[in-house]
SENUDO-768493 format. One record per residue: residue number from 0; residue in one letter; x, y, z of N, C-alpha, C, O in turn. Coordinates in steps of 0.2 Angstrom, whole numbers. Example, Ala and Ser with C-alpha at 12.3 -4.5 7.8 and 13.67 -1.06 7.14 Angstrom:
2
+------+------+-------+-------+-------+-------+-------+-------+-------+-------+-------+-------+-------+-------+
: sepa : gupa :  n_xx :  n_yy :  n_zz : ca_xx : ca_yy : ca_zz :  c_xx :  c_yy :  c_zz :  o_xx :  o_yy :  o_zz :
+------+------+-------+-------+-------+-------+-------+-------+-------+-------+-------+-------+-------+-------+
:    0 :    A :    66 :   -28 :    39 :    62 :   -22 :    39 :    66 :   -16 :    39 :    71 :   -17 :    42 :
:    1 :    S :    64 :   -11 :    35 :    68 :    -5 :    36 :    64 :     0 :    39 :    67 :     6 :    40 :
+------+------+-------+-------+-------+-------+-------+-------+-------+-------+-------+-------+-------+-------+
% end
This chain:
87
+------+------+-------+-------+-------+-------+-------+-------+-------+-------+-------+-------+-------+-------+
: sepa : gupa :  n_xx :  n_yy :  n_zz : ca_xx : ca_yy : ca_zz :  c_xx :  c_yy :  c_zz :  o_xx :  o_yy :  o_zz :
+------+------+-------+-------+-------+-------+-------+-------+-------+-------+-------+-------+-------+-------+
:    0 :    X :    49 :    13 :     1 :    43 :    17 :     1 :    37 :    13 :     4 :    36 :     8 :     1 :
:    1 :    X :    34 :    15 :     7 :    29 :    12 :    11 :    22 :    11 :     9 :    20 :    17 :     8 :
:    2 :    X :    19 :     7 :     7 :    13 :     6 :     4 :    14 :     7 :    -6 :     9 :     8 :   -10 :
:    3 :    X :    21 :     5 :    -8 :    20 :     6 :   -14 :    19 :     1 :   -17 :    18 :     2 :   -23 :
:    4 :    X :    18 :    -6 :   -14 :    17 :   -11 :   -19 :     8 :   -11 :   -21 :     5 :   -12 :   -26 :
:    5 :    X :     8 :   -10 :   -15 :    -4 :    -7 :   -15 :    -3 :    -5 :   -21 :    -7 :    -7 :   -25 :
:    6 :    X :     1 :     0 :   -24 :    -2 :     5 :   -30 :    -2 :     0 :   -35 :    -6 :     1 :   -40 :
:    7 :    X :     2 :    -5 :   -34 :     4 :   -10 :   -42 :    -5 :   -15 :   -43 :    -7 :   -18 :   -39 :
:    8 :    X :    -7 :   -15 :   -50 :   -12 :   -16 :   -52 :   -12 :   -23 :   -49 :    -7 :   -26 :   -51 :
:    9 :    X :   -17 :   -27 :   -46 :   -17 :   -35 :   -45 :   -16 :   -33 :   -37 :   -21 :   -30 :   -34 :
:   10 :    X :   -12 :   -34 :   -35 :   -12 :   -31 :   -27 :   -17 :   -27 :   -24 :   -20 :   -22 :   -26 :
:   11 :    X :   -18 :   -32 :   -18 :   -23 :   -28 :   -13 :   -18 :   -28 :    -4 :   -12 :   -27 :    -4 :
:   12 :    X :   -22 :   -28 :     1 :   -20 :   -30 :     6 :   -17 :   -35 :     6 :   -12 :   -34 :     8 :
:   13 :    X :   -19 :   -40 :     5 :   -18 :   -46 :     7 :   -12 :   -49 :     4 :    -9 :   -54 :     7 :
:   14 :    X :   -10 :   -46 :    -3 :    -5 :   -49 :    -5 :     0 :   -46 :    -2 :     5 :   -49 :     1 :
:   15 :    X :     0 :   -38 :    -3 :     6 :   -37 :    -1 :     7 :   -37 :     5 :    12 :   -34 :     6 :
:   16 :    X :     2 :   -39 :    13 :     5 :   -44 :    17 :    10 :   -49 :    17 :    16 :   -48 :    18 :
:   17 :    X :     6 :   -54 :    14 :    11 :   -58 :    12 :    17 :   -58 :     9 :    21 :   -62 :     9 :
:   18 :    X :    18 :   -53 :     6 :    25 :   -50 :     1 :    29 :   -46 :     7 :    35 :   -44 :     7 :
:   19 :    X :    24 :   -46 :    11 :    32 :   -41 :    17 :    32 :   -48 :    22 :    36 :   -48 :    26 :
:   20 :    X :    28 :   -52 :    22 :    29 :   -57 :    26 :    36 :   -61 :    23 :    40 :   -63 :    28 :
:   21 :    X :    38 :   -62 :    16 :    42 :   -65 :    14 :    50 :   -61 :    13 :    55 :   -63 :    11 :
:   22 :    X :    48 :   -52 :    16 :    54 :   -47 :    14 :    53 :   -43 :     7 :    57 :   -38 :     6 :
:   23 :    X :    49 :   -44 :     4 :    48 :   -41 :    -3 :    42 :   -35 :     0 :    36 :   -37 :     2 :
:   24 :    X :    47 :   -27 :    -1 :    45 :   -22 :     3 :    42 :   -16 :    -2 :    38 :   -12 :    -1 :
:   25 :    X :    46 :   -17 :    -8 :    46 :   -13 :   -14 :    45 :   -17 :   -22 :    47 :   -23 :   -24 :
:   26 :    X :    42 :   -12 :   -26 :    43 :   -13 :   -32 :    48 :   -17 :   -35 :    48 :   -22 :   -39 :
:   27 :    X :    54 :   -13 :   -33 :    62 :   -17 :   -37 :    62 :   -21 :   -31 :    67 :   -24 :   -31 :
:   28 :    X :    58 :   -24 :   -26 :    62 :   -31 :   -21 :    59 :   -36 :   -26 :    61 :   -42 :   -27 :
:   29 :    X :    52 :   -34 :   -29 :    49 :   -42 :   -32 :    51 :   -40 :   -41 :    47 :   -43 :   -45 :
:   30 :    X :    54 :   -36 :   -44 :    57 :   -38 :   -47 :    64 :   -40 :   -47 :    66 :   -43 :   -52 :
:   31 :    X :    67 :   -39 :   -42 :    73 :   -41 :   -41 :    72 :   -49 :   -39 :    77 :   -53 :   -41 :
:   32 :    X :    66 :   -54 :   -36 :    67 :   -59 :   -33 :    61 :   -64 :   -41 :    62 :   -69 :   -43 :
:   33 :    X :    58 :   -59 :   -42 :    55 :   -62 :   -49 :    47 :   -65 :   -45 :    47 :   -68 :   -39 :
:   34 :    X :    41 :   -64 :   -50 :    35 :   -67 :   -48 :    36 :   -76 :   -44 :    34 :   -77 :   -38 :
:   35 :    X :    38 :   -80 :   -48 :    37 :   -86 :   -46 :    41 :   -86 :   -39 :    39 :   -90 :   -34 :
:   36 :    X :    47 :   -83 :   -40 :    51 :   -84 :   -33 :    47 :   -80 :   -26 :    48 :   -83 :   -21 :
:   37 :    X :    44 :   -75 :   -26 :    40 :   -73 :   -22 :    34 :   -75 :   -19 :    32 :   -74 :   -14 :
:   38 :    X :    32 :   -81 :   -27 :    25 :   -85 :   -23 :    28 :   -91 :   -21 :    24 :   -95 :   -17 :
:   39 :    X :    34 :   -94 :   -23 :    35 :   -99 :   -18 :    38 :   -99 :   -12 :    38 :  -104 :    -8 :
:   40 :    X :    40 :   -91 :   -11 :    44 :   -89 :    -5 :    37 :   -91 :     1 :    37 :   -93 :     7 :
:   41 :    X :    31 :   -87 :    -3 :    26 :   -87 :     2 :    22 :   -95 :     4 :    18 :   -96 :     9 :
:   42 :    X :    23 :   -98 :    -2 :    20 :  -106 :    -2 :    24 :  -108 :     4 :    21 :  -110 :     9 :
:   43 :    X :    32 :  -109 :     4 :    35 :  -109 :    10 :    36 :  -108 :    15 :    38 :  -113 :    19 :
:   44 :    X :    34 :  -104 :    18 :    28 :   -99 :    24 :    24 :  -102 :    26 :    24 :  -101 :    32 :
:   45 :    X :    20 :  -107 :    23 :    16 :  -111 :    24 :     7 :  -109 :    23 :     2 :  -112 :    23 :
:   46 :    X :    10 :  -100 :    22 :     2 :   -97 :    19 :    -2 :  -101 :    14 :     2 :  -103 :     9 :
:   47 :    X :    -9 :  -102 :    13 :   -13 :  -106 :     9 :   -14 :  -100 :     3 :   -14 :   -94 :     3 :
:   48 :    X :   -14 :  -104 :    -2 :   -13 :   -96 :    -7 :   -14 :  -100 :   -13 :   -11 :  -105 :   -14 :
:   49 :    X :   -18 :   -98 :   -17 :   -20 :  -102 :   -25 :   -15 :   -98 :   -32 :   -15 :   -91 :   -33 :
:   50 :    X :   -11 :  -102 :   -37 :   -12 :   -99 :   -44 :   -12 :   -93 :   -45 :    -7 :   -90 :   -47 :
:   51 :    X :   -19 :   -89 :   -43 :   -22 :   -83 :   -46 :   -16 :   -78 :   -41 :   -16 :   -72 :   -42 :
:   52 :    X :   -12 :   -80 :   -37 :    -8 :   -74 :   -34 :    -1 :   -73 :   -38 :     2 :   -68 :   -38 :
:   53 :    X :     0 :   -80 :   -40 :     7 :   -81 :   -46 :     5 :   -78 :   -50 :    10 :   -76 :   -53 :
:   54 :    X :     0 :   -77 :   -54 :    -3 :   -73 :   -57 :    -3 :   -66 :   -58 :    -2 :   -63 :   -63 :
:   55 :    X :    -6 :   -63 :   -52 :    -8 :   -58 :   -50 :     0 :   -55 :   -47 :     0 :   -50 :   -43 :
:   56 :    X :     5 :   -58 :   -48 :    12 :   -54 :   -44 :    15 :   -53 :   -53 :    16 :   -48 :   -55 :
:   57 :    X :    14 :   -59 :   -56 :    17 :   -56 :   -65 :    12 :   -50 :   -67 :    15 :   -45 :   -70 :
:   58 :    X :     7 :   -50 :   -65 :     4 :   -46 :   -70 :     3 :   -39 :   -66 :     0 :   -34 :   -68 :
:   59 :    X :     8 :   -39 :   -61 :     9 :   -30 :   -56 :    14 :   -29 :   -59 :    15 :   -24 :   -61 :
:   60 :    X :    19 :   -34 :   -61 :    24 :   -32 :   -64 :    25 :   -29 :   -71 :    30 :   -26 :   -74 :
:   61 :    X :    18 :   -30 :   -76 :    16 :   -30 :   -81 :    13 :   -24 :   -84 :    12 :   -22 :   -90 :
:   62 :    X :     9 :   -21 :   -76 :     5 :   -17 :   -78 :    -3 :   -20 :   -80 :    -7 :   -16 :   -83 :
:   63 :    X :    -4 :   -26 :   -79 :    -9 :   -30 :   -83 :   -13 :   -33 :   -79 :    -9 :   -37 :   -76 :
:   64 :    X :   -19 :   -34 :   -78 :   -25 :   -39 :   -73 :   -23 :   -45 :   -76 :   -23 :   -45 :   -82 :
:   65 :    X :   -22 :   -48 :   -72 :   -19 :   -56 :   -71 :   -23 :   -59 :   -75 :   -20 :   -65 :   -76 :
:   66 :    X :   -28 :   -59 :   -77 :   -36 :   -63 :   -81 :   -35 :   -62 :   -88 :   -38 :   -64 :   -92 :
:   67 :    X :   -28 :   -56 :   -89 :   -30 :   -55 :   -96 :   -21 :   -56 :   -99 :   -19 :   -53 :  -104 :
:   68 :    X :   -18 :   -61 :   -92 :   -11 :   -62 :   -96 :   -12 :   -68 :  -101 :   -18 :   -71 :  -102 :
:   69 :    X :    -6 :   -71 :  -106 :    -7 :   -75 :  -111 :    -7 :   -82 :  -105 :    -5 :   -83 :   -99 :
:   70 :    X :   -11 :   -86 :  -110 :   -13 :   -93 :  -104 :    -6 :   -96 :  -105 :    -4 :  -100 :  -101 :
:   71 :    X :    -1 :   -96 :  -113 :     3 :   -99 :  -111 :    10 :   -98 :  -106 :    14 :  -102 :  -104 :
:   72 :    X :     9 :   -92 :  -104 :    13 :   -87 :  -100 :    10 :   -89 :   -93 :    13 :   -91 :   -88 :
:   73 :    X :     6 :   -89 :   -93 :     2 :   -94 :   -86 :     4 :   -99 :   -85 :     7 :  -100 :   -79 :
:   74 :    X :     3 :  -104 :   -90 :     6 :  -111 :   -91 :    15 :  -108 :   -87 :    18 :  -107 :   -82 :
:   75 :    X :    17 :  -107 :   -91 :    25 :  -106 :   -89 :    26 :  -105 :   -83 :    29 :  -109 :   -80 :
:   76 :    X :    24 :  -100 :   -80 :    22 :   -98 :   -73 :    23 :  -103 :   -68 :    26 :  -104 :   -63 :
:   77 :    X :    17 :  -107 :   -72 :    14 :  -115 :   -67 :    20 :  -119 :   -65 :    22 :  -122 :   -60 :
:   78 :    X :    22 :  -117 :   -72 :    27 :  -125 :   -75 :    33 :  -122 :   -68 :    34 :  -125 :   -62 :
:   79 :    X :    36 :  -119 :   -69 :    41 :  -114 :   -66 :    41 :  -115 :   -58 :    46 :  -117 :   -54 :
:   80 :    X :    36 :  -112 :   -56 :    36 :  -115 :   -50 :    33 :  -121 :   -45 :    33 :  -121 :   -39 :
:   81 :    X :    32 :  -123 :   -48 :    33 :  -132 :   -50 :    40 :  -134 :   -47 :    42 :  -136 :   -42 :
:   82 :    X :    42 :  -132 :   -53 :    49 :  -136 :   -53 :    56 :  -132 :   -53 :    61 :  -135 :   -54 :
:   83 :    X :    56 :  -126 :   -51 :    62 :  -122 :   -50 :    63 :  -121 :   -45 :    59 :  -117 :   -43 :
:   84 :    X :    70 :  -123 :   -40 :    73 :  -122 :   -35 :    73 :  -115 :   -33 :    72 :  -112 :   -39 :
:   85 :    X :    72 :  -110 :   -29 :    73 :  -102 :   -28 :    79 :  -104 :   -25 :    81 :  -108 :   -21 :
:   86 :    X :    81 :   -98 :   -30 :    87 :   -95 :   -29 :    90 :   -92 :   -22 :    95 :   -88 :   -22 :
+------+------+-------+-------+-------+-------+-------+-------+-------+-------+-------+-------+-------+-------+
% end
């Protein structure tokens, strides 16, 4: 469906540019591939992109403004895409 990831709360334009720049076109594509793997898909892209977008891709999936997830789940986040290979 076209323009459905705009409606998920945290996303704007820009993001879900870049979320169709990496193939993640719907709702079930970024949870099917998971926040962190989505924002390294687009780290690898080579697009410049800060934290607050790993952030804001967990918290569409949450239903929740990114500012108001738990910091240790932030932390986690970090830690994560950091250090995990995608899939």
């Amino acid at each position: 469906m076209d323009g459905e990831l705009i409606k998920l709360k945290n996303l704007g334009n820009t993001s879900v540019n870049l979320l169709h720049a990496v193939g993640i076109k719907t709702e079930s594509d970024l949870k099917r591939v998971g926040p962190v793997n989505a924002y390294k898909s687009i780290k690898e892209r080579g697009f410049s992109t800060s934290k607050v977008l790993l952030y804001a891709l967990q918290g569409a999936l949450l239903d929740t403004h990114w500012n108001e997830l738990d910091s240790q789940l932030k932390k986690q986040l970090v830690i994560e895409a950091e250090l995990e290979p995608i899939n």
